[in-house]
C-alpha positions as CSV (number, residue, x, y, z in Angstrom):
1,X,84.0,175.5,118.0
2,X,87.4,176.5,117.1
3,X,88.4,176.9,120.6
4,X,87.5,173.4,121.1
5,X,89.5,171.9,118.6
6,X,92.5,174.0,119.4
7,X,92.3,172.6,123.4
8,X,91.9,169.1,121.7
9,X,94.7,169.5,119.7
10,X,96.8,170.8,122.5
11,X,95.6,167.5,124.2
12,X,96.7,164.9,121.9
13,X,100.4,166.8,121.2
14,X,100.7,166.8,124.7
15,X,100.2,163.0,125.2
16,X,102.0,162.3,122.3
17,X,104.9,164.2,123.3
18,X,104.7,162.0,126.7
19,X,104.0,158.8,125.2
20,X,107.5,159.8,122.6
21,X,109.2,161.2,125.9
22,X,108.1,157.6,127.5
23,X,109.4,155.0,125.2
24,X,112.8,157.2,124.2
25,X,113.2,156.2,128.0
26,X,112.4,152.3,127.8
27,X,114.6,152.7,124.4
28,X,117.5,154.5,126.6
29,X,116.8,151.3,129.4
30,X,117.3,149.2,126.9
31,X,120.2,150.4,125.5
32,X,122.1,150.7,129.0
33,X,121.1,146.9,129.3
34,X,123.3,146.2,126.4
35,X,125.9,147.9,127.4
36,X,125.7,146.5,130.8
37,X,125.6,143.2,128.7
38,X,128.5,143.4,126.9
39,X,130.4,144.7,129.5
40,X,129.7,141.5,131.7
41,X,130.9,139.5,128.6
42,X,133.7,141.4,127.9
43,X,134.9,140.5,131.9
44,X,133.3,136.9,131.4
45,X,135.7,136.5,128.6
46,X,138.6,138.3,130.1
47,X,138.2,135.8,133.1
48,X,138.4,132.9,131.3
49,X,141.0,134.2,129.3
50,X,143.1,134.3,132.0
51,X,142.1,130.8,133.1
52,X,143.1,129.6,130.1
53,X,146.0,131.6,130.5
54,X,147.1,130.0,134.1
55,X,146.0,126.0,132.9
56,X,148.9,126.9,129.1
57,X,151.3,127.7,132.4
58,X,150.5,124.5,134.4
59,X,150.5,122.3,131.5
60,X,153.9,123.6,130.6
61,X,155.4,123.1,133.8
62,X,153.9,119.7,134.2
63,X,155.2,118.7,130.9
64,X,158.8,120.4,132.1
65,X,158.3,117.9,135.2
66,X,158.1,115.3,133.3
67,X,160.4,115.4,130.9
68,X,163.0,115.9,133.5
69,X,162.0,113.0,135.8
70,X,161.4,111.1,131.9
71,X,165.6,111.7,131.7
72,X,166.2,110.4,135.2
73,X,164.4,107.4,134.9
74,X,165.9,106.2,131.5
75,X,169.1,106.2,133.5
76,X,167.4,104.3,136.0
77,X,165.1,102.2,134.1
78,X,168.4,100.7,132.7
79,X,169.4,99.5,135.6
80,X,165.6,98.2,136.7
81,X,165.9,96.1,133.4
82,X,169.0,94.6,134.8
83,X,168.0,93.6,137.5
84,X,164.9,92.1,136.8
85,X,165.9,90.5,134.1
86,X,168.6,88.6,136.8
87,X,165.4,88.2,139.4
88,X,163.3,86.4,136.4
89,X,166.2,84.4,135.7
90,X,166.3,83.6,139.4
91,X,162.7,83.0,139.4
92,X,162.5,80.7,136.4
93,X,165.3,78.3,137.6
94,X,163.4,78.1,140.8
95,X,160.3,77.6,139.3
96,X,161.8,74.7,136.9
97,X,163.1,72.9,140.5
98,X,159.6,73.0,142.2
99,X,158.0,71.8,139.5
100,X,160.7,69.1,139.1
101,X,160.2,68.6,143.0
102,X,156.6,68.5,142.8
103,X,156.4,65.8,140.0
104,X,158.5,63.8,142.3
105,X,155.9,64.0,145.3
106,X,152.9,63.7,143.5
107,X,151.4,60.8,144.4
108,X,149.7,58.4,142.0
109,X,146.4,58.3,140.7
110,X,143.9,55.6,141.7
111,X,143.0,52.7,139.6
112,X,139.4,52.9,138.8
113,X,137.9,50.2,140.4
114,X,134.0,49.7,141.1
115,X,134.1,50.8,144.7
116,X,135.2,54.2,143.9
117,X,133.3,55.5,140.8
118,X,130.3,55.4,143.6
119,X,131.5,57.0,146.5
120,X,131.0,60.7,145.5
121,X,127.3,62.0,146.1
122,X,127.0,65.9,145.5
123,X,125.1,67.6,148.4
124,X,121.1,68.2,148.0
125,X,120.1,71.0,148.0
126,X,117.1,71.6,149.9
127,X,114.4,74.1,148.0
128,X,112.0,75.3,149.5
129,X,109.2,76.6,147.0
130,X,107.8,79.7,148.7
131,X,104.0,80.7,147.5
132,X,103.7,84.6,147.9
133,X,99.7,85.8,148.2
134,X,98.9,88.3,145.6
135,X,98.1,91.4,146.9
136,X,94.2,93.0,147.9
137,X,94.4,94.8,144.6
138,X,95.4,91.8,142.6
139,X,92.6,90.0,144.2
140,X,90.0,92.4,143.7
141,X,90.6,92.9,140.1
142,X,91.0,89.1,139.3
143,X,87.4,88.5,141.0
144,X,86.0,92.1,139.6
145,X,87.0,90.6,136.0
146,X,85.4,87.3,136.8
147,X,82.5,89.1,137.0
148,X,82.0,89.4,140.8
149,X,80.4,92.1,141.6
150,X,81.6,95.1,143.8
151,X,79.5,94.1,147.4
152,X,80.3,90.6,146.5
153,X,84.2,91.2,146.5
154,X,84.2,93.3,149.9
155,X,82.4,90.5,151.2
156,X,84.9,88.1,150.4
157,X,87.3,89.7,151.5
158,X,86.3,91.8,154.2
159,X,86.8,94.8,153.4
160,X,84.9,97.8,153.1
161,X,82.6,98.7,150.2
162,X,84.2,101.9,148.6
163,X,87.7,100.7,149.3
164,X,86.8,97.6,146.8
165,X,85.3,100.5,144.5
166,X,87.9,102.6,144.3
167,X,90.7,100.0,143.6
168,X,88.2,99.0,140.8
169,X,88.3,102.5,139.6
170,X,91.7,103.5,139.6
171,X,92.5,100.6,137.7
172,X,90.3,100.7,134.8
C-alpha cells in the first residue's frame, strides 16, 4: 500500500510540474506580446511624431510664403486701390448719364382707360387629375378588413388562393 501511494504521488508532482511548466509558458507568450506591443506603439508614436514633425515645417514655410507675397501685395494693393477707385469714378459718371439718358427715352405710361384694364387674361392652366389604382396588397387588405373573406377576395380579383393568404398574413 505504501508503494502505491508513493507512484501516486510521483503522479501528481509530475503533472503538476507540467501544468506549472505549461502556464509559465502562456505567462512568457504573454509577456513577449507586450513587449511586441509596446514596441509597435513606440514606432506608431515615433511615426507620427515625425508627421507632426514634417506638417510644423510645411506650415512654417507656408506662413514664410505668405508673408512675403503679404509684403508684395501691400505695395501693389496701393496701387489696385488707385485705380479702382478712378474706374468707380468712371463707372458712376457713366452710370448717372444712362440713367439720365434712359429717363429721357422712357416712354409714357398709359392712361387707364376701360379698354385696357381687360385685355390681360393669364394663361390656364390645364390639370389633369390623374387617379392612381391602389395596389393588390392595398386592395386585399381593404376588402380582408371589410370582412371579405380569404376565397372571396381571390375571386375578386383573380388571383390565386394562398397568394391572397399570405399578403393577409404578412400584414397582420
Amino acid at each position: 500500500m505504501g508503494n502505491i501511494l508513493v507512484i501516486f504521488s510521483l503522479v501528481l508532482h509530475g503533472v503538476s510540474f507540467i501544468a506549472i511548466f505549461w502556464l509559465y509558458q502562456k505567462v512568457q507568450a504573454l509577456s513577449e506580446g507586450e513587449r511586441q506591443f509596446d514596441k509597435r506603439t513606440q514606432e506608431v508614436e515615433d511615426i507620427f511624431s515625425s508627421y507632426l514633425l514634417e506638417i510644423k515645417d510645411e506650415n512654417k514655410k507656408f506662413t514664410e510664403q505668405i508673408k512675403s507675397v503679404n509684403g508684395e501685395s501691400s505695395v501693389n494693393r496701393k496701387h489696385t486701390e488707385h485705380s479702382l477707385n478712378k474706374g468707380k469714378q468712371k463707372e458712376e459718371s457713366e452710370i448717372q448719364t444712362n440713367e439720365y439718358l434712359a429717363e429721357e427715352e422712357l416712354p409714357k405710361p398709359a392712361v387707364n382707360h376701360p379698354s385696357n384694364e381687360h385685355k390681360y387674361q393669364p394663361d390656364q392652366l390645364a390639370v389633369e387629375d390623374k387617379i392612381e389604382q391602389p395596389s393588390f396588397q392595398s386592395m386585399v387588405l381593404q376588402l380582408y378588413n371589410s370582412g371579405h373573406t380569404v376565397e372571396s377576395i381571390a375571386k375578386q380579383l383573380d388571383r390565386g388562393k394562398t397568394e391572397v393568404e399570405l399578403i393577409v398574413k404578412f400584414n397582420q
